[in-house]
N, CA, C and O atoms as CSV, one atom per row, in Angstrom:
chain,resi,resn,atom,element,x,y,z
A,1,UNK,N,N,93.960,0.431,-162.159
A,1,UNK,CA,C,93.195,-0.399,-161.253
A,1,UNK,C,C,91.739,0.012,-161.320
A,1,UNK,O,O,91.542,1.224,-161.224
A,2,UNK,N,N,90.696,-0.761,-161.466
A,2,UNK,CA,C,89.388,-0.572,-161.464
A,2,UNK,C,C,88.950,-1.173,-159.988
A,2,UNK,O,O,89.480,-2.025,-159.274
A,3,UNK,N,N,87.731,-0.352,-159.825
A,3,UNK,CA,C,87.050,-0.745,-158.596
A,3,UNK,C,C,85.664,-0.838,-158.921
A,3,UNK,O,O,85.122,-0.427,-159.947
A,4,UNK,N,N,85.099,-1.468,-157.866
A,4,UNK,CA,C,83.669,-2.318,-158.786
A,4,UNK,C,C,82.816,-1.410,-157.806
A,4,UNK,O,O,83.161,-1.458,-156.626
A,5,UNK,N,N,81.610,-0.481,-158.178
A,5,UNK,CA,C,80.806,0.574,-157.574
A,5,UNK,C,C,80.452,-0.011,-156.837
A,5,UNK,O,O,80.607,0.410,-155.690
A,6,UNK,N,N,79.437,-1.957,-157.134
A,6,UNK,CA,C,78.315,-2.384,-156.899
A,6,UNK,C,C,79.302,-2.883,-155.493
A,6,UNK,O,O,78.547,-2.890,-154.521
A,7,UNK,N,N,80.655,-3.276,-155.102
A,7,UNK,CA,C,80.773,-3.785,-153.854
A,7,UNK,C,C,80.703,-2.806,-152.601
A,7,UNK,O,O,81.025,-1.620,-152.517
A,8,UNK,N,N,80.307,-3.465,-151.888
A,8,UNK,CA,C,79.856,-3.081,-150.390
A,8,UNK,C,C,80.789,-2.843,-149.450
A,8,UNK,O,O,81.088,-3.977,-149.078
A,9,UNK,N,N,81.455,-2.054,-148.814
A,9,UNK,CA,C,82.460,-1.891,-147.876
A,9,UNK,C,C,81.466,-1.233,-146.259
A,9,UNK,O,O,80.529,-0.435,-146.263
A,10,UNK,N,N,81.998,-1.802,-145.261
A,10,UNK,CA,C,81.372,-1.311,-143.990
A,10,UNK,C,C,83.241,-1.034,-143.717
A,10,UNK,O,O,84.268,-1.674,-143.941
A,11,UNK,N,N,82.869,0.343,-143.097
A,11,UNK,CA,C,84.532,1.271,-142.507
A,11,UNK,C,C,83.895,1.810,-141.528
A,11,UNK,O,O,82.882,2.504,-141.619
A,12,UNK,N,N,84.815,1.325,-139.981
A,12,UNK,CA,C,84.887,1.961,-139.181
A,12,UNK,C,C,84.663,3.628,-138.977
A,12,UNK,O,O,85.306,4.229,-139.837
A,13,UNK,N,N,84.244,4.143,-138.462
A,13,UNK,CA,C,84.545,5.759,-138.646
A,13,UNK,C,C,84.560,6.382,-137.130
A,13,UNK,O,O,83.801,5.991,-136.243
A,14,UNK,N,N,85.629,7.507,-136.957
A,14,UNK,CA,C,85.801,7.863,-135.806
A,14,UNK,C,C,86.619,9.010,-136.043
A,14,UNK,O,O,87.639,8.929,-136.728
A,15,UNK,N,N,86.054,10.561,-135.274
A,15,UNK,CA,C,87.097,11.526,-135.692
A,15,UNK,C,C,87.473,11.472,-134.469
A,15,UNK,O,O,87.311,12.600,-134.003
A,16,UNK,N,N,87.971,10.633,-133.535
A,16,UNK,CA,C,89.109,11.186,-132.585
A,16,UNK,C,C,89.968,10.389,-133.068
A,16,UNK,O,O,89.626,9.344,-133.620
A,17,UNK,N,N,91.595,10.872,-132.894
A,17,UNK,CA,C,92.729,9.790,-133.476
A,17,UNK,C,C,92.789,9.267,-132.287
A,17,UNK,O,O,92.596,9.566,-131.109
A,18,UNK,N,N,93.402,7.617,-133.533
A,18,UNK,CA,C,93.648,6.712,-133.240
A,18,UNK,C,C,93.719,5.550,-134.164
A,18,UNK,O,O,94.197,5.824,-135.265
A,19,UNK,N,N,93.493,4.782,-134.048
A,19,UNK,CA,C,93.844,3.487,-135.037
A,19,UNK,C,C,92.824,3.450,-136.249
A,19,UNK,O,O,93.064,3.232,-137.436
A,20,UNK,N,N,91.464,3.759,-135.542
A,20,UNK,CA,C,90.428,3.785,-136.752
A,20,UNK,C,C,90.803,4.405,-137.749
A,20,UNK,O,O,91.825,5.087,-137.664
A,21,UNK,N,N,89.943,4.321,-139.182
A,21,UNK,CA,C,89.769,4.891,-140.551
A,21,UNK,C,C,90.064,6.549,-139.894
A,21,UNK,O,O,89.760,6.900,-138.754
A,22,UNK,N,N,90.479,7.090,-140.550
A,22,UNK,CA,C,90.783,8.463,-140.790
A,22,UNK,C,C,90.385,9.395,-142.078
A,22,UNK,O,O,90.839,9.310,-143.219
A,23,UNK,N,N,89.512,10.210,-141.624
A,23,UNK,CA,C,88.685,10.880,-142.762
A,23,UNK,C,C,88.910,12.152,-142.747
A,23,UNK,O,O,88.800,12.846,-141.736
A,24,UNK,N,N,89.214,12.527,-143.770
A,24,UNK,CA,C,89.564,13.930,-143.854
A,24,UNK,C,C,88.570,14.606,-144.183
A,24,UNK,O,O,87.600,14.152,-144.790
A,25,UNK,N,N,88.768,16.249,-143.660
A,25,UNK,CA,C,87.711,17.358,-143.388
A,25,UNK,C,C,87.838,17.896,-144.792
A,25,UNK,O,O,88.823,18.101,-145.502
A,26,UNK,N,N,86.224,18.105,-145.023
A,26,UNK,CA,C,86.035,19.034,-146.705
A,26,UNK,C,C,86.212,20.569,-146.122
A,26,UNK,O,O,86.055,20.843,-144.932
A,27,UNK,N,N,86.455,21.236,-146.832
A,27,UNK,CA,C,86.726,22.674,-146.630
A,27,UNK,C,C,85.266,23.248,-145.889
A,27,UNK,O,O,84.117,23.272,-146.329
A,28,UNK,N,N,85.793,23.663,-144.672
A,28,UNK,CA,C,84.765,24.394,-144.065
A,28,UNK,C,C,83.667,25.180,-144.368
A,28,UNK,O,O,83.895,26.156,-145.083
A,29,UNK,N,N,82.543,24.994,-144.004
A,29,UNK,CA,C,81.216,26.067,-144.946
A,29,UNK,C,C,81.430,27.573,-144.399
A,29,UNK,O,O,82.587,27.934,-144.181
A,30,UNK,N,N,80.797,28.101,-144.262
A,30,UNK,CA,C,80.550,29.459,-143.690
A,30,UNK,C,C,80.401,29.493,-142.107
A,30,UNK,O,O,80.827,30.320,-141.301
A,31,UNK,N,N,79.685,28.368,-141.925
A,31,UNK,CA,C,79.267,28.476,-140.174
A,31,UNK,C,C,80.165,28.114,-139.518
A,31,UNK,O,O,80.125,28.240,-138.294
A,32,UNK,N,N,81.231,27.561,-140.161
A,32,UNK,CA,C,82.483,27.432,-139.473
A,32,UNK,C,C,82.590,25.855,-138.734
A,32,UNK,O,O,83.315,25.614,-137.768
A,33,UNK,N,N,81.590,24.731,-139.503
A,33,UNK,CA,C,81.797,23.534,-139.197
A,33,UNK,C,C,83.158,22.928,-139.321
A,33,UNK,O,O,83.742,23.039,-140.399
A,34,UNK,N,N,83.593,22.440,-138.549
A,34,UNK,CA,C,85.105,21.638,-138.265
A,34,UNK,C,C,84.803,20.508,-138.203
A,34,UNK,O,O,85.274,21.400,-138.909
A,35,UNK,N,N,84.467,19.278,-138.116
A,35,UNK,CA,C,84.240,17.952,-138.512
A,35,UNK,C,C,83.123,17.496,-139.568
A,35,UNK,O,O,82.049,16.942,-139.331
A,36,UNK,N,N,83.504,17.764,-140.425
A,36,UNK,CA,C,82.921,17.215,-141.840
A,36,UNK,C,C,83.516,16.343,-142.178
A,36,UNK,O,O,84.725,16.108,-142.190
A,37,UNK,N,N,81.750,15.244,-142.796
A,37,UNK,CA,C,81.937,14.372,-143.456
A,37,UNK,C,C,81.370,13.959,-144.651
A,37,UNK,O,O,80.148,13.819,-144.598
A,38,UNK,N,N,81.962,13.696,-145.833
A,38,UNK,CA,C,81.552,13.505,-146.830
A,38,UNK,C,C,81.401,12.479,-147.353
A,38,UNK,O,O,82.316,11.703,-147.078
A,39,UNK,N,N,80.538,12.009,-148.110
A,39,UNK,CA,C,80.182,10.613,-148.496
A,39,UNK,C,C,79.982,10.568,-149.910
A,39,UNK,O,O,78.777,10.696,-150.123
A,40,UNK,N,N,80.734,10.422,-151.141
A,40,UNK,CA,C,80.939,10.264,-152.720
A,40,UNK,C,C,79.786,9.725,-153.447
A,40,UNK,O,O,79.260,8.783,-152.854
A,41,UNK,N,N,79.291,10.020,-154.459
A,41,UNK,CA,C,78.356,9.552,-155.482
A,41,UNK,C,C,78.596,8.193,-155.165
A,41,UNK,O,O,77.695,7.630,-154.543
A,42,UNK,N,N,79.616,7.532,-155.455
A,42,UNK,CA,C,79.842,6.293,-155.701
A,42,UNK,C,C,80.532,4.969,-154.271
A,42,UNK,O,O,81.243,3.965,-154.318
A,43,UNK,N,N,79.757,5.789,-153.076
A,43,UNK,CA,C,80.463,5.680,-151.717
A,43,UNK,C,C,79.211,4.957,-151.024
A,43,UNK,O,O,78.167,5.581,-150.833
A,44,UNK,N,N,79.364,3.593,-150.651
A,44,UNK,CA,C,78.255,2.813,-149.671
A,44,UNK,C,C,79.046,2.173,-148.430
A,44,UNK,O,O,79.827,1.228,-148.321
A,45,UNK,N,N,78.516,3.073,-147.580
A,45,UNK,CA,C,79.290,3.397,-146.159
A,45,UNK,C,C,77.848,2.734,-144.994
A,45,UNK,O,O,76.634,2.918,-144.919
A,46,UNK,N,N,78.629,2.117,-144.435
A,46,UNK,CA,C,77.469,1.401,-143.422
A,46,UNK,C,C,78.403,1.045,-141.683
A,46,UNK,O,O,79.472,0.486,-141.435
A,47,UNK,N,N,77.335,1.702,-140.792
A,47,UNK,CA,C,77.962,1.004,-139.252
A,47,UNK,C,C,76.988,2.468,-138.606
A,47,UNK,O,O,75.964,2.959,-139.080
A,48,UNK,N,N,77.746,2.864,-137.420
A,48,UNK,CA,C,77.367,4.295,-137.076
A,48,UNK,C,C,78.699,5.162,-137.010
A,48,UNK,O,O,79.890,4.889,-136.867
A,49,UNK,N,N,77.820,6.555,-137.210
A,49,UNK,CA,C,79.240,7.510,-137.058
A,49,UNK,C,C,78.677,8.712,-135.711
A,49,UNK,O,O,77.682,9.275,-135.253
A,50,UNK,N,N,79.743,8.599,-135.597
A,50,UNK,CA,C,79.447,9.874,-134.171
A,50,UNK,C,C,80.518,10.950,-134.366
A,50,UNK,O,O,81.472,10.736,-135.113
A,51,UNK,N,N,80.388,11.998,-133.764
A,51,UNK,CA,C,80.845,13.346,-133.545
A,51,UNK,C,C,81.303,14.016,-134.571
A,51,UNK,O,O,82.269,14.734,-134.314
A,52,UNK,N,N,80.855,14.017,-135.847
A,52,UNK,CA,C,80.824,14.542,-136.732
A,52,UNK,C,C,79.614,16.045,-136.550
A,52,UNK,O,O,78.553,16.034,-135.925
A,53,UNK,N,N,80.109,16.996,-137.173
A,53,UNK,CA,C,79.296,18.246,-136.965
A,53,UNK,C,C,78.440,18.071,-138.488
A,53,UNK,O,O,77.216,18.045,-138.614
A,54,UNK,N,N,79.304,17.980,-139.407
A,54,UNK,CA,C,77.987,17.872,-139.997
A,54,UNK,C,C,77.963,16.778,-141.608
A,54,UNK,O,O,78.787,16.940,-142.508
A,55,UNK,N,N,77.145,16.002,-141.639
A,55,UNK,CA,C,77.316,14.783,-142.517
A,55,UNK,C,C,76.795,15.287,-144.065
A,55,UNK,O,O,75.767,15.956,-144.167
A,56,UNK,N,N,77.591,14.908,-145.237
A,56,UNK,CA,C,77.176,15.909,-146.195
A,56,UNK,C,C,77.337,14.054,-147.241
A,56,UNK,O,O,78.405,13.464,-147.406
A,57,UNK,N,N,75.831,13.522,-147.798
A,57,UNK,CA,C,75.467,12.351,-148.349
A,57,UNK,C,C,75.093,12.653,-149.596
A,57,UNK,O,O,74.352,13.591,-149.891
A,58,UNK,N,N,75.589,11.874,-150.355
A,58,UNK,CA,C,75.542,12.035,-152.080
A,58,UNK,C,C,75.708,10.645,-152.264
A,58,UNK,O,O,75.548,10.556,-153.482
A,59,UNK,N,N,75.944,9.404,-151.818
A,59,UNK,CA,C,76.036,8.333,-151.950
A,59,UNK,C,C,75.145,7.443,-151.528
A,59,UNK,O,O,73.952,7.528,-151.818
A,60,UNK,N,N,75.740,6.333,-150.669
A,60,UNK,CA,C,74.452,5.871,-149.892
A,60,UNK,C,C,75.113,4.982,-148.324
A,60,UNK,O,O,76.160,4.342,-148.226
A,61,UNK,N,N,73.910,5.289,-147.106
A,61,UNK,CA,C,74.448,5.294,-146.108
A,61,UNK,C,C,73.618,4.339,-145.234
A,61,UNK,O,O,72.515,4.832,-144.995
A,62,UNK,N,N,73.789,3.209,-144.720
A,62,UNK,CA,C,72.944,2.864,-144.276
A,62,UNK,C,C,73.695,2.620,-142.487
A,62,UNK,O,O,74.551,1.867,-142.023
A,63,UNK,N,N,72.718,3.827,-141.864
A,63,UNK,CA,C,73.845,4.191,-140.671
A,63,UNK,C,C,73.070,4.334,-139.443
A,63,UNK,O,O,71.848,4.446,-139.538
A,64,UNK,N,N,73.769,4.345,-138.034
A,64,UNK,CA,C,73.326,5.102,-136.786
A,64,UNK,C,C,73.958,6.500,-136.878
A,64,UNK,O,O,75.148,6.542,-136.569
A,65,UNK,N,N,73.547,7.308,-137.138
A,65,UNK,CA,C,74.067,8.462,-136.418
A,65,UNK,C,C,74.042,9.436,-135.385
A,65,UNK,O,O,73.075,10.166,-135.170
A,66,UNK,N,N,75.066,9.447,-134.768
A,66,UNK,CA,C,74.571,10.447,-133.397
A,66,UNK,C,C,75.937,11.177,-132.823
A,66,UNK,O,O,77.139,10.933,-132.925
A,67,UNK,N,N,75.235,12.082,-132.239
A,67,UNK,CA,C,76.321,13.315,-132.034
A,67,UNK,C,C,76.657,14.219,-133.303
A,67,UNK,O,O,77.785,14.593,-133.625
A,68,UNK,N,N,75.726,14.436,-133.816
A,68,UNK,CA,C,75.897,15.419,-135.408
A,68,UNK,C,C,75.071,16.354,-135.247
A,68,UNK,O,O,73.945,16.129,-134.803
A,69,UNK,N,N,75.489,17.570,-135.582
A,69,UNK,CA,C,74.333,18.941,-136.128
A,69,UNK,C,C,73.840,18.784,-136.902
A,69,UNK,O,O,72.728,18.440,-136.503
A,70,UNK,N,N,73.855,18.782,-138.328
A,70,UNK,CA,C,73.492,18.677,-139.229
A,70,UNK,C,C,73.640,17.424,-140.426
A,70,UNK,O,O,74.756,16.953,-140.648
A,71,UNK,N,N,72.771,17.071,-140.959
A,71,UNK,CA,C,72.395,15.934,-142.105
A,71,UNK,C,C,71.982,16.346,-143.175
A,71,UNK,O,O,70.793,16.652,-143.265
A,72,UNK,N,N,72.831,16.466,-144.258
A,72,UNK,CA,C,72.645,16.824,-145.617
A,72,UNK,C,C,72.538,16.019,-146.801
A,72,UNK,O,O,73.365,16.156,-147.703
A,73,UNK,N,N,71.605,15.199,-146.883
A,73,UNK,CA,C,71.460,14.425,-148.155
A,73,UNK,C,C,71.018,14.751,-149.418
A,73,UNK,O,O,69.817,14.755,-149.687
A,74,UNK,N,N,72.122,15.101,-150.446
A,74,UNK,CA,C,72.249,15.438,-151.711
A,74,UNK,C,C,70.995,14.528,-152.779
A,74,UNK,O,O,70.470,13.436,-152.560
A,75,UNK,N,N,70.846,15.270,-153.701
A,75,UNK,CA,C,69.540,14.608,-154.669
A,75,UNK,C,C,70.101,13.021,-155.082
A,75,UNK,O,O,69.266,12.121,-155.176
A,76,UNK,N,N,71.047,12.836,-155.237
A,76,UNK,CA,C,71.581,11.346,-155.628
A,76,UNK,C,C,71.960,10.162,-154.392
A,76,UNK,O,O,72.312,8.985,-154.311
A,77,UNK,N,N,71.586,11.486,-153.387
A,77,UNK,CA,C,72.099,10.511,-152.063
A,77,UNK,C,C,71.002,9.797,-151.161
A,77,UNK,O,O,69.815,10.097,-151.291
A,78,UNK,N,N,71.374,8.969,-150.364
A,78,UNK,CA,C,70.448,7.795,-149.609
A,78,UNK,C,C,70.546,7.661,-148.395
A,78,UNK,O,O,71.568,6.992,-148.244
A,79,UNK,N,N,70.122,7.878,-147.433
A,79,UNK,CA,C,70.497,7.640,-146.082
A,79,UNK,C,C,68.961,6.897,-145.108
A,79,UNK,O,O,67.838,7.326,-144.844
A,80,UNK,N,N,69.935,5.220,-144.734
A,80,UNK,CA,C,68.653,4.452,-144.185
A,80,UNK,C,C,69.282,4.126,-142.807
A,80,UNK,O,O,70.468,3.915,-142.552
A,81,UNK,N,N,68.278,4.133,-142.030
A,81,UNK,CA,C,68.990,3.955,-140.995
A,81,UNK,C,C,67.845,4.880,-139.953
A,81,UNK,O,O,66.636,5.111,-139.957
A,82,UNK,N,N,69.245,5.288,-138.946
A,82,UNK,CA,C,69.057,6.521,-137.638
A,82,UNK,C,C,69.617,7.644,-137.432
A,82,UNK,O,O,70.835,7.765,-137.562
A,83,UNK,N,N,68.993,8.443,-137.151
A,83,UNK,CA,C,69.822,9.851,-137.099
A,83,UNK,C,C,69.088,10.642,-135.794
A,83,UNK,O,O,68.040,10.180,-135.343
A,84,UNK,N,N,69.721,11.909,-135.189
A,84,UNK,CA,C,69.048,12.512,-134.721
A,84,UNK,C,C,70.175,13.373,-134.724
A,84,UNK,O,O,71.372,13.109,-134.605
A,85,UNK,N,N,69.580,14.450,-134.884
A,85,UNK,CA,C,70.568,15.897,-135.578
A,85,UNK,C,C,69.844,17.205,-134.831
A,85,UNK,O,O,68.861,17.081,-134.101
A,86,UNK,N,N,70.463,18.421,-135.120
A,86,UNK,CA,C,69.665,19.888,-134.737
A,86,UNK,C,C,69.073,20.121,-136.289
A,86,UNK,O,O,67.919,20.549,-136.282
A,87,UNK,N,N,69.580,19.943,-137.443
A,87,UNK,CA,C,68.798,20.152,-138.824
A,87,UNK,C,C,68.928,19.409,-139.748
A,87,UNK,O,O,70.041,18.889,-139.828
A,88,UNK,N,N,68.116,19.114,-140.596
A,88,UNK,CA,C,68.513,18.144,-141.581
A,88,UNK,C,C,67.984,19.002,-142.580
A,88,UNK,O,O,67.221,19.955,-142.423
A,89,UNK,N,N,68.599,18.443,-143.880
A,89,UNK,CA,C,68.291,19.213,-145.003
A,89,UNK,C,C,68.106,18.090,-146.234
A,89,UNK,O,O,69.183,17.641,-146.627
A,90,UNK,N,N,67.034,17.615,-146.837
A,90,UNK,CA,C,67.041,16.377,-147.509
A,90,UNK,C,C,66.542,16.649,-148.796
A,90,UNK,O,O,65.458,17.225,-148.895
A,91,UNK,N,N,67.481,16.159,-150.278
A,91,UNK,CA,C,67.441,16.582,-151.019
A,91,UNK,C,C,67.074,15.333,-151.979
A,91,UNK,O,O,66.244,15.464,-152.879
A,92,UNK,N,N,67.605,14.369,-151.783
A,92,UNK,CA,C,67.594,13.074,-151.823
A,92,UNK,C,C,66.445,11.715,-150.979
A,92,UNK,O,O,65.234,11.935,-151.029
A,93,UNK,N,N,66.823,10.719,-150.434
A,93,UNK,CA,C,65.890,9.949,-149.761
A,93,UNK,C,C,66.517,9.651,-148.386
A,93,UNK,O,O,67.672,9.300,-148.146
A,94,UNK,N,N,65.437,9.884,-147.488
A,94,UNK,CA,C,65.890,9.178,-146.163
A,94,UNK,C,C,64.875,8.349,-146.264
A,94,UNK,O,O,63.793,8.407,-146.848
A,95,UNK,N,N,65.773,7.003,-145.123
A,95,UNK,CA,C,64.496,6.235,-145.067
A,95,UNK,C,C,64.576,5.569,-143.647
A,95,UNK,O,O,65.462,4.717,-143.705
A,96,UNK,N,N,63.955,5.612,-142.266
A,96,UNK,CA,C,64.097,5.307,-141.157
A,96,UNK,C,C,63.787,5.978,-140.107
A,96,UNK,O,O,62.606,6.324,-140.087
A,97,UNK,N,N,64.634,6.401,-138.912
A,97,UNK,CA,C,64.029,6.921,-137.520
A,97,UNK,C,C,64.855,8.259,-137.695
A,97,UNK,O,O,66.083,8.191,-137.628
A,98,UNK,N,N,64.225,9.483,-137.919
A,98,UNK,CA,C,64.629,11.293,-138.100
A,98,UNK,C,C,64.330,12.019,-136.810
A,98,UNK,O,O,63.130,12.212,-136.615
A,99,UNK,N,N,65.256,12.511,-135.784
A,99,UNK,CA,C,64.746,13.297,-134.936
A,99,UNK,C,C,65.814,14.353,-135.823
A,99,UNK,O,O,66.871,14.057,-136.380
A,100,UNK,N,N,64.928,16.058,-135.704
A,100,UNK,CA,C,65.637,16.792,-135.982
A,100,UNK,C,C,64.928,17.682,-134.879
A,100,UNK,O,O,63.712,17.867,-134.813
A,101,UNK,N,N,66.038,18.286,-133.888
A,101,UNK,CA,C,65.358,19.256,-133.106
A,101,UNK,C,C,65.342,20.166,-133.354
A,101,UNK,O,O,64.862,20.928,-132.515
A,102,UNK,N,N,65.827,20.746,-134.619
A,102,UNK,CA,C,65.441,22.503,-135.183
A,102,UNK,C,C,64.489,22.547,-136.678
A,102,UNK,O,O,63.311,22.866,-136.843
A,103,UNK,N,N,65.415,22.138,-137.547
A,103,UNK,CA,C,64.545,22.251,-138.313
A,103,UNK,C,C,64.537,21.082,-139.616
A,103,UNK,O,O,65.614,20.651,-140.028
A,104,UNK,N,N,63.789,20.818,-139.958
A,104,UNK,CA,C,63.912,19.678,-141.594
A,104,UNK,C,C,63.473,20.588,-142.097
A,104,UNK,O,O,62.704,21.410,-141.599
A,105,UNK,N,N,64.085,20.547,-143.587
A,105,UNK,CA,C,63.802,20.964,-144.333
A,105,UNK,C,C,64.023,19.872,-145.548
A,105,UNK,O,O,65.081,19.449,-146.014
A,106,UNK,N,N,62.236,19.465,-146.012
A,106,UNK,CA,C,62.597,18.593,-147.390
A,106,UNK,C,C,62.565,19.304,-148.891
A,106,UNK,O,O,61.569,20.016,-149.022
A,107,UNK,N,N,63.338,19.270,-149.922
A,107,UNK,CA,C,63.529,19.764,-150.804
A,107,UNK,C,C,62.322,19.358,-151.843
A,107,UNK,O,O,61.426,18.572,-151.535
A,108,UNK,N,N,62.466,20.229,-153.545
A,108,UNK,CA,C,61.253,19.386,-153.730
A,108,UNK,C,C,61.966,18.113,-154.437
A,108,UNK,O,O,61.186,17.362,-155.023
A,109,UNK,N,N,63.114,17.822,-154.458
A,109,UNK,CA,C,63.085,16.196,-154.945
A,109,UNK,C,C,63.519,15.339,-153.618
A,109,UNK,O,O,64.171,14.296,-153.652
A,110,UNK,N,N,63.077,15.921,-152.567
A,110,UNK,CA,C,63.293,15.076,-151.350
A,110,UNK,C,C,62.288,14.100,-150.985
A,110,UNK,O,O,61.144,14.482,-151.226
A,111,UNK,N,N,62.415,12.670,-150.349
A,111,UNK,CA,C,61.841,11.751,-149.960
A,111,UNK,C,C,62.062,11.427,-148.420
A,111,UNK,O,O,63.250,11.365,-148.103
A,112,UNK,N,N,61.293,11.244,-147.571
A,112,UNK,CA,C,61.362,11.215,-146.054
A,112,UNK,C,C,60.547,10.200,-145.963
A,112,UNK,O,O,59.563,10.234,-146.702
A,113,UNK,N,N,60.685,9.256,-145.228
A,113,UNK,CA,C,59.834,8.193,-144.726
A,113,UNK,C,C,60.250,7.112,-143.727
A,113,UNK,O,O,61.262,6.424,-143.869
A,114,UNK,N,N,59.153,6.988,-142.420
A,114,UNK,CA,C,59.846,6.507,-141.691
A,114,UNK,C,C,59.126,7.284,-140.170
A,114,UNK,O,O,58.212,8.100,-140.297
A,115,UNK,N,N,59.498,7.026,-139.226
A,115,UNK,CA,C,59.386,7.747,-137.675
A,115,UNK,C,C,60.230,9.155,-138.001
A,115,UNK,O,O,61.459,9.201,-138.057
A,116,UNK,N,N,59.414,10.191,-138.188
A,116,UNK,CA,C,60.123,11.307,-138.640
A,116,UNK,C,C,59.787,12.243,-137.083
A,116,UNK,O,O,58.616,12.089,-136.737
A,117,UNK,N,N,60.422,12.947,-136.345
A,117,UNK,CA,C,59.914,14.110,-135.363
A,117,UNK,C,C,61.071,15.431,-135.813
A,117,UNK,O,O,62.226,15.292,-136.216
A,118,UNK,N,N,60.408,16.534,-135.613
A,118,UNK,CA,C,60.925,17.531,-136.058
A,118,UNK,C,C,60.422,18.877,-134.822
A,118,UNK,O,O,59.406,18.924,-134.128
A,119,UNK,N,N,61.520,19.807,-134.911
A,119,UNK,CA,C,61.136,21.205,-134.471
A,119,UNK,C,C,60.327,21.912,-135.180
A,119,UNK,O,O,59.135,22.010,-134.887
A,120,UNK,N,N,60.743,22.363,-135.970
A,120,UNK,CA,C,60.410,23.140,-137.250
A,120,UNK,C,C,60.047,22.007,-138.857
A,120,UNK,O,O,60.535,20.893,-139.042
A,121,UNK,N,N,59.360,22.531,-139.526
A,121,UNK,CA,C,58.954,21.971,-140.432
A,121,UNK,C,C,59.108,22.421,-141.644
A,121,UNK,O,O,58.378,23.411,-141.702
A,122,UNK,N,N,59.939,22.190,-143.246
A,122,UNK,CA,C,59.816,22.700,-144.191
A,122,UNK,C,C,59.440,21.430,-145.160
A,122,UNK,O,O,59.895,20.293,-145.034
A,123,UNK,N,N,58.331,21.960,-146.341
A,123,UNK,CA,C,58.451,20.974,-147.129
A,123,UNK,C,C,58.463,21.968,-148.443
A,123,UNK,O,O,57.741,22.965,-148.420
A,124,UNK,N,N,59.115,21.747,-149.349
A,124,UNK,CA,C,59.105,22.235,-150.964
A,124,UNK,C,C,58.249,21.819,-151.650
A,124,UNK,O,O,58.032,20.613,-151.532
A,125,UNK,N,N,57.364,22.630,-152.685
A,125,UNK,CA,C,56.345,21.504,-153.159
A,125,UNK,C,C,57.466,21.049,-154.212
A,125,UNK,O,O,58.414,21.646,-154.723
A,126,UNK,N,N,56.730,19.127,-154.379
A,126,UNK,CA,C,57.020,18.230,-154.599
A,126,UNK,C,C,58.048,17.236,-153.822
A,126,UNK,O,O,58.423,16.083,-154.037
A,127,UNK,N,N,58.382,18.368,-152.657
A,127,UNK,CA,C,58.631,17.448,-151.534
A,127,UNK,C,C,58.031,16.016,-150.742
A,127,UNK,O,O,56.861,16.237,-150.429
A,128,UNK,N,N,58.430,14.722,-150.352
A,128,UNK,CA,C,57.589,13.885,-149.614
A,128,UNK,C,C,57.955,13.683,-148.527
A,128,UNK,O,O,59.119,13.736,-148.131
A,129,UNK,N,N,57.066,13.443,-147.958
A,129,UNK,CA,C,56.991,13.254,-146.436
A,129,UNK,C,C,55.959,11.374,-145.856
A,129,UNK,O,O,54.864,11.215,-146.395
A,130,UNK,N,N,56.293,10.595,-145.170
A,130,UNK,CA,C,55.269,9.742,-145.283
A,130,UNK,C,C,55.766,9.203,-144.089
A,130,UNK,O,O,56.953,9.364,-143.802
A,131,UNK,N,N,54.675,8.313,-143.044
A,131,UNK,CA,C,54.922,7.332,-141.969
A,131,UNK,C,C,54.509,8.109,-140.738
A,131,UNK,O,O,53.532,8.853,-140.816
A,132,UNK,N,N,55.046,8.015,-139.839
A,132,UNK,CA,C,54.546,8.288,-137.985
A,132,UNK,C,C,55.585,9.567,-138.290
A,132,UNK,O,O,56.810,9.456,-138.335
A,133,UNK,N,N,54.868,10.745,-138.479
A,133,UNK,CA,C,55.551,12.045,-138.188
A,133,UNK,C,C,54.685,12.627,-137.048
A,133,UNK,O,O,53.548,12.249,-136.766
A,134,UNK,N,N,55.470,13.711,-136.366
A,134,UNK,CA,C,55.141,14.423,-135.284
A,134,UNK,C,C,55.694,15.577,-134.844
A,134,UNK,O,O,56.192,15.247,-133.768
A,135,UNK,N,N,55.948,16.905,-135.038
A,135,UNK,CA,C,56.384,17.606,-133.936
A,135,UNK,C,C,57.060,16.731,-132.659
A,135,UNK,O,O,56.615,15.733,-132.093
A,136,UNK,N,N,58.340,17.509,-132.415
A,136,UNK,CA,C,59.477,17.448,-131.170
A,136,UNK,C,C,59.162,17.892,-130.248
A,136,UNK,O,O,58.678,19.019,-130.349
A,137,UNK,N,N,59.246,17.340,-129.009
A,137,UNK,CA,C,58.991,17.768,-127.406
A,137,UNK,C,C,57.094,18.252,-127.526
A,137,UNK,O,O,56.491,18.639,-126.525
């Protein structure tokens, strides 16, 4: 069976059970995150997701997110949309509204653009940054 990359799927997402999509947890990091979510090279996932601890993007996402620690977008990955997290780590492109209340950190093949506010600030050179940024609180 072949599946076609270029089609578009929007999936429910919800980690409390129940009827919704059911997503299984990637093996825990070190900090001991328990709701992980992962999103595939070849994975275009769209709606909002909530209570996820921490979102790990290599694909592309065009999302609300809220109720998450952490936002990890991989160099191949895309995330447009909303977020507001305690850290983000962007390796890849965001593109939209970023609150991070601890820290961003953009990589240097990272792209940020958009209403960005942050705690802390990292950029890598060849990192980008662009649009209405500001320091948090």
């Amino acid at each position: 069976m072949s599946i076609d990359p270029s089609r578009r799927v929007a999936i429910p997402i919800s980690t409390t059970p129940g009827p919704a999509a059911t997503v299984a947890p990637v093996t825990p990091s070190p900090r001991s995150v328990t709701n992980q979510m992962l999103v595939g090279r070849e994975v275009t996932l769209s709606g909002k997701i909530t209570g996820c601890d921490r979102l790990h993007v290599e694909g592309k996402v065009e999302a609300t997110l809220l109720e998450c620690s952490v936002i990890d977008v991989a160099g191949p990955g895309t995330f447009n949309g909303t977020a507001t997290v305690d850290d983000a780590e962007i390796s890849g492109r965001f593109e939209g509204t970023l609150t991070v209340r601890k820290r961003l950190l953009i990589r240097e093949s990272g792209k940020v653009s958009g209403t960005i506010r942050y705690g802390q600030l990292e950029v890598a050179c060849g990192g980008q940054l662009s649009g209405d940024i500001g320091a948090e609180g």
